[in-house]
N, C-alpha and C positions, 0 to 999 in steps of 0.2 A: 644631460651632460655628455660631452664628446670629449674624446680622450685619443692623443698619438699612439699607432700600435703598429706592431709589426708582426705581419703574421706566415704560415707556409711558404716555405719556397715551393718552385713550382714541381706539383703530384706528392707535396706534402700539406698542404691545406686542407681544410675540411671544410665541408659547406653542409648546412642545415640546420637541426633543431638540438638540442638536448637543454641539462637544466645543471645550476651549481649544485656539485656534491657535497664537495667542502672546502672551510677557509684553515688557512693555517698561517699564522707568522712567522717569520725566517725561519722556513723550514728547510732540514736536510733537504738532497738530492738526490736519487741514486741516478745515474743514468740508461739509458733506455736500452737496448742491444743494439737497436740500428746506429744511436750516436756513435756506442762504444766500434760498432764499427768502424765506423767513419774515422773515429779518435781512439787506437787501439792504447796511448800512453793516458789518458783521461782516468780521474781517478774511478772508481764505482759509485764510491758514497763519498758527495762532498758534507758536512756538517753546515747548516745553517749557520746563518752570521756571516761563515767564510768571506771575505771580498772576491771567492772566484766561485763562489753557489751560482747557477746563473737562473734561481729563483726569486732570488734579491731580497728586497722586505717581506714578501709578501704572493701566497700564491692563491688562487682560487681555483679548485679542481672541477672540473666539467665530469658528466656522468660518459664518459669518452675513454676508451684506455689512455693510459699515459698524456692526455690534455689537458692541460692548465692554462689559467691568464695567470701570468706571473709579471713577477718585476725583473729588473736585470743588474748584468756588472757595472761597475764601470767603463770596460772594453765594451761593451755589446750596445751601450744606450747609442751608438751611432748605425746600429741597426734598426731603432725605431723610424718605419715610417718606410719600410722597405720590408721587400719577402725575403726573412732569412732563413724561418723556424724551422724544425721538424715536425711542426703542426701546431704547436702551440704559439698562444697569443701573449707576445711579450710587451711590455708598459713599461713607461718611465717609473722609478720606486716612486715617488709621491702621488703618480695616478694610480698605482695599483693601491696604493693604502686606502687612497681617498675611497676610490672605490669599493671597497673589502667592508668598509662602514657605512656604504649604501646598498650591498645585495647582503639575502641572507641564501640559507640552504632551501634549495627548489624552484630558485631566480630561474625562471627561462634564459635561455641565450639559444640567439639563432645569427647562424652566420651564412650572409646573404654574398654570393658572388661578385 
């Protein structure tokens, strides 16, 4: 299966091996310190569901700090298919779902250059 993503802007990406930690559905968010830099008025903790989580339905955590393939907002789905992230790999919410019921915990994932 091949799926639209959007991943690191550039010397935020990550390239190599790791594996899925865990899934979670519409999970809270808290945001990172680097975001909250970046976004000093952002909240800490958005609440799952939110329409401004920018987890979206659906996140799958990598054994990575603060990495996830997640889904997104509304505002953000026009960032698929372009480097926006702070590292993580963001998906349309219907590919994240889709996906989230085809790996389980210890899925390899390798991100190739």
């Amino acid at each position: 299966m091949r799926y639209p993503i959007a991943i690191g802007r550039a010397g935020k990406a990550w390239q190599g091996e790791t594996f899925v930690q865990g899934k979670f559905v519409s999970p809270a968010w808290s945001a990172p310190w680097v975001v909250l830099r970046d976004h000093p008025n952002l909240s800490r903790i958005i609440p799952g569901g939110s329409p401004r989580n920018p987890m979206g339905a659906a996140a799958i955590t990598l054994n990575l700090s603060e990495v996830a393939i997640h889904g997104t907002t509304a505002s953000m789905r026009r960032s698929v298919g372009t480097a926006a992230s702070y590292g993580c790999i963001r998906m349309y919410n219907e590919d994240v779902v889709d996906l989230y019921h085809r790996v389980e915990v210890g899925t390899p994932v390798v991100a190739i250059p």
